[in-house]
N, C-alpha and C positions, 0 to 999 in steps of 0.2 A: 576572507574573500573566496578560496577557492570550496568552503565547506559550502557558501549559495551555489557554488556552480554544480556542487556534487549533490547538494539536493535536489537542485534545478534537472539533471539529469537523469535522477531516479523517478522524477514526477512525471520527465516527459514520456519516460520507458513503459513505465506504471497505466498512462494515460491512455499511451498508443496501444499499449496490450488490452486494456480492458476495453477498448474499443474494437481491437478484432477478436478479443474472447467473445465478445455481443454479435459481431458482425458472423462468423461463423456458429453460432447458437453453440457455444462452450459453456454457457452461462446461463440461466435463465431466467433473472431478472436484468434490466436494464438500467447500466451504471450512474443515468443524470436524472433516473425517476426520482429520487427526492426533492428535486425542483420545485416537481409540483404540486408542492406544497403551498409553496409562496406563488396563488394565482395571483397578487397585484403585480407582479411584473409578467412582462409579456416579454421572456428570451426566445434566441432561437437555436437550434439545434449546437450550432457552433459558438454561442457564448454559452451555453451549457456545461459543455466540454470543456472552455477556458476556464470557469467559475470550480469544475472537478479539478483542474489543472494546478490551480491555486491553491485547493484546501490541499491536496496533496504533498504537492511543496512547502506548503509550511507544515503538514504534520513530518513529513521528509525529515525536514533541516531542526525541530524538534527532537525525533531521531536519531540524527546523527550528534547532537549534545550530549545524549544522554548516551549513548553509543560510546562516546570520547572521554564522557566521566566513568563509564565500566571498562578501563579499554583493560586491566588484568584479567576479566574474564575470557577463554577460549572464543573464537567469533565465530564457528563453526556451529558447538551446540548455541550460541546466544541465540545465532541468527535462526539459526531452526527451531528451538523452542518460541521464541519469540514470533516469527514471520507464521510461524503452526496456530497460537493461540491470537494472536491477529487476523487470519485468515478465517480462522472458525466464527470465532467474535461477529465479526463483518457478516458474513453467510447465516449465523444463526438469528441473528439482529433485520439482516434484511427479508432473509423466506420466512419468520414466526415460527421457527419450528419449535416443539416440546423438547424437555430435556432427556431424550429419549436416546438407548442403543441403535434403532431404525431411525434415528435421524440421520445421526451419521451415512449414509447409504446417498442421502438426500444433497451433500456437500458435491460441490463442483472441483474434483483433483484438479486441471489446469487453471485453476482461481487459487488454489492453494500454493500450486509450484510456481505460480506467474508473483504472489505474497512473496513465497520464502526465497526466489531469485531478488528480488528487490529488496529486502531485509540482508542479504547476504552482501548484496552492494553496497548498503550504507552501512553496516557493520566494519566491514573492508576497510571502505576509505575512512570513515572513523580515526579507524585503528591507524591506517597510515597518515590521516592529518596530523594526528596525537603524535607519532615517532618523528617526522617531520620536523614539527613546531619545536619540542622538547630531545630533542636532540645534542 
């Protein structure tokens, strides 16, 4: 139970930042443009947000399973190799960039460190539902 709330709470952290990483132009694509993919529905700005909300939390709570079946790994380097190459992933998937050295340049740091704080969260509590439980 308490591993939905800890997902639950990294989504919502996750959601609320990437909505003021966009709101102060930290970012420069915009987090719910994939929607508009799908024109048969007709959302609006704030079931957008909730629909982001959602895949989140569940890639989250995914996360922290797999998080809980590594938990002998260090959560320190996990989370930072891991939240590093999710971050990139993300960025390089959404701007099209080439696999280039000057791409890199092109990557947005507070979209990186806003990943690897939240990877570092669910890593954490992982690690402490797993000590908890099995105790």
């Amino acid at each position: 139970m308490y591993i939905f709330i800890g997902a639950l709470a990294a989504a919502l952290f996750a959601t609320v930042s990437l909505k003021g990483l966009h709101f102060f132009n930290f970012i420069n694509w915009h987090p719910v443009s994939f929607l508009k993919k799908f024109e048969s529905f007709d959302w609006s700005a704030f079931e957008r947000w909730v629909i982001l909300f959602l895949i989140i939390a569940v890639f989250t709570l995914l996360l922290m399973l797999i998080a809980q079946a590594l938990f002998r790994l260090p959560p320190f380097s996990f989370s930072l190799i891991l939240g590093l190459a999710i971050a990139m992933l993300i960025e390089w998937r959404i701007l099209d960039l080439p696999l280039e050295w000057a791409s890199l340049k092109k990557l947005s740091i507070p979209f990186i460190i806003l990943i690897v704080t939240v990877m570092r969260f669910i890593v954490e509590t992982a690690r402490y539902m797993r000590m908890q439980t099995f105790r």
